[in-house]
C-alpha positions in Angstrom: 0.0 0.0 0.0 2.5 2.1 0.4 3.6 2.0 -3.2 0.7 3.2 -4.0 0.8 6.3 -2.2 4.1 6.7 -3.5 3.2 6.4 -6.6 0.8 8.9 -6.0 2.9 11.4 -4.4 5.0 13.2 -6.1 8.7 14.1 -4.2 9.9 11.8 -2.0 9.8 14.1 1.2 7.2 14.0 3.7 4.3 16.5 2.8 5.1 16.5 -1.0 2.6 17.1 -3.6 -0.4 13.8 -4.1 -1.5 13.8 -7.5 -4.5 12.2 -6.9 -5.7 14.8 -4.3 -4.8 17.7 -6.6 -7.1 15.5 -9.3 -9.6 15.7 -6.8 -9.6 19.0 -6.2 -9.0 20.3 -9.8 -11.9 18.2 -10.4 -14.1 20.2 -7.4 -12.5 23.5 -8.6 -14.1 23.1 -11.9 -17.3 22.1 -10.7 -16.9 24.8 -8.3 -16.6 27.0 -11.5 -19.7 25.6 -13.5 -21.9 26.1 -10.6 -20.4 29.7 -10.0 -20.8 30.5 -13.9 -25.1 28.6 -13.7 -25.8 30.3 -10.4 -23.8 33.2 -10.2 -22.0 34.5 -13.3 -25.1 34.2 -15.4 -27.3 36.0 -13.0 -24.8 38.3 -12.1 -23.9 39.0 -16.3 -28.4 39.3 -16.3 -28.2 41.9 -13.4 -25.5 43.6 -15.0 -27.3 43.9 -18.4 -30.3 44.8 -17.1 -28.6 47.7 -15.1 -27.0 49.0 -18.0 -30.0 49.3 -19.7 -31.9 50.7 -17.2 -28.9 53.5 -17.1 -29.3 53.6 -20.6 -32.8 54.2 -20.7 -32.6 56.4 -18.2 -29.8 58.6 -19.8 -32.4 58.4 -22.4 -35.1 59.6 -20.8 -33.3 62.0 -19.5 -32.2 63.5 -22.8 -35.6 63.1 -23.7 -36.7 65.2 -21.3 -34.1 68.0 -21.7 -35.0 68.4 -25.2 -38.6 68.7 -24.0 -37.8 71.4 -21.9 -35.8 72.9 -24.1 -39.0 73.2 -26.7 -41.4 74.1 -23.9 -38.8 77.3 -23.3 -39.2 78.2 -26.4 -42.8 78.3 -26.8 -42.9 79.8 -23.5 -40.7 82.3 -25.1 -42.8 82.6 -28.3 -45.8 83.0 -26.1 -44.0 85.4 -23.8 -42.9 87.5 -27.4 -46.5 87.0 -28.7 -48.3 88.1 -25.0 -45.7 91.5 -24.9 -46.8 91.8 -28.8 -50.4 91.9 -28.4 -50.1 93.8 -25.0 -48.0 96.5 -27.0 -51.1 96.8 -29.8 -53.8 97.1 -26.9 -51.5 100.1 -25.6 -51.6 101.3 -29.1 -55.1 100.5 -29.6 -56.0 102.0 -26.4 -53.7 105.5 -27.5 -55.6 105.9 -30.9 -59.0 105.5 -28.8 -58.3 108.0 -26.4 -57.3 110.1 -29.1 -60.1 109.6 -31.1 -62.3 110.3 -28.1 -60.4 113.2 -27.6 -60.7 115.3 -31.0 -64.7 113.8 -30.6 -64.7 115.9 -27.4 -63.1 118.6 -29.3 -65.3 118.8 -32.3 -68.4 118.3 -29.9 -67.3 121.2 -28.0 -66.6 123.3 -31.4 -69.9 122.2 -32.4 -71.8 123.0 -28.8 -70.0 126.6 -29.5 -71.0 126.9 -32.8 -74.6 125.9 -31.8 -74.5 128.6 -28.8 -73.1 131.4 -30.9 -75.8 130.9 -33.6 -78.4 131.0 -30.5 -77.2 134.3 -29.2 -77.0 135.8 -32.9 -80.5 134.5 -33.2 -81.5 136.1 -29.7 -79.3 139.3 -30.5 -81.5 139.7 -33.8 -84.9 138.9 -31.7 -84.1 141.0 -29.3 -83.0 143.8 -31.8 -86.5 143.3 -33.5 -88.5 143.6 -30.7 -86.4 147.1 -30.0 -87.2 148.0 -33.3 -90.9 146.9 -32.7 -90.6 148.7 -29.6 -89.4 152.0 -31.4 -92.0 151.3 -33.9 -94.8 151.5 -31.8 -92.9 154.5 -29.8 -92.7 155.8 -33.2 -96.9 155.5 -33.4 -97.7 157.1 -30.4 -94.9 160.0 -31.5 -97.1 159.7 -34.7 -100.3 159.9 -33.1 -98.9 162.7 -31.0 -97.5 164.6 -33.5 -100.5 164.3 -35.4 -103.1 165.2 -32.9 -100.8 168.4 -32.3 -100.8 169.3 -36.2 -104.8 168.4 -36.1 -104.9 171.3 -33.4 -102.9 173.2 -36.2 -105.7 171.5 -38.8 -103.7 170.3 -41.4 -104.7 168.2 -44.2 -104.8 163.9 -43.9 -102.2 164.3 -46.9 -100.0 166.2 -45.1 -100.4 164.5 -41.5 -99.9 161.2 -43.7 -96.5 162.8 -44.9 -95.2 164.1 -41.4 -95.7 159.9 -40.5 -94.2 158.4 -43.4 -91.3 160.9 -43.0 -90.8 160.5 -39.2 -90.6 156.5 -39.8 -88.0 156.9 -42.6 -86.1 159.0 -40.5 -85.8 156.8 -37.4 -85.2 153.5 -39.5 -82.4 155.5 -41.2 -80.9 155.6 -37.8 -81.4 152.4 -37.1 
């Protein structure tokens, strides 16, 4: 029996090297290594994969999304420029109404004037015919006066018809 071990050891020294054990144990070592690589190489290399996909979909995503924001600040932009655009025409819009409104206040008040001078000419010119009325009838009484002082004197209706017509040419060349 002890050839065999001999024969199985390699060196002839106590605690050399035994071939068969170092069979045995290449033979757990690779056993050792397929069960590592089934149960955890493979899952590990899975884990790994999925992982880098899930950074690369993320990386993606987050792209994705920085490009979306990038487009939502420019419409925001656009709609900024567009709301500063129209606010700028309602300014403008609101200017060219209050100007408006103004030279319709203006012409209203030209017109009012206009309207009120024309009344007062039209009063001035009432007024001046009832003076005239006034100095017509004045003129009457004068007449009537006059004439019942030149009947005392007894002069002719021709004549006291003359004196009138004369007196009332006289006061409306005055007028």
């Amino acid at each position: 029996m002890h050839s065999y071990i001999d024969f199985m050891t390699i060196g002839a020294s106590v605690g050399g090297l035994r071939v068969g054990d170092m069979l045995v144990q290449l033979a757990f070592f690779i056993i050792l290594l397929a069960l590592l690589k089934k149960f955890a190489w493979g899952p590990l290399m899975n884990k790994m994969q999925e992982r880098e996909e899930y950074v690369a979909g993320e990386i993606e995503a987050a792209e994705k999304s920085r490009l979306e924001a990038e487009k939502a600040s420019k419409d925001a932009a656009a709609q900024l420029n567009q709301v500063r655009e129209e606010a700028q025409k309602l300014i403008e819009d609101a200017k060219a109404a209050g100007a408006k409104q103004e030279q319709d206040i203006v012409e209203a008040a030209r017109k009012e004037a206009d309207r009120l001078i024309l009344a007062a000419q039209a009063d001035i010119q009432n007024e001046k015919e009832k003076a005239l009325q006034a100095l017509q009838d004045k003129v009457a009484s004068l007449s009537v006066l006059i004439a019942s002082k030149v009947i005392e004197k007894e002069i002719s209706a021709q004549d006291q018809e003359k004196l009138i017509n004369d007196y009332i040419k006289e006061v409306g060349e005055e007028r």
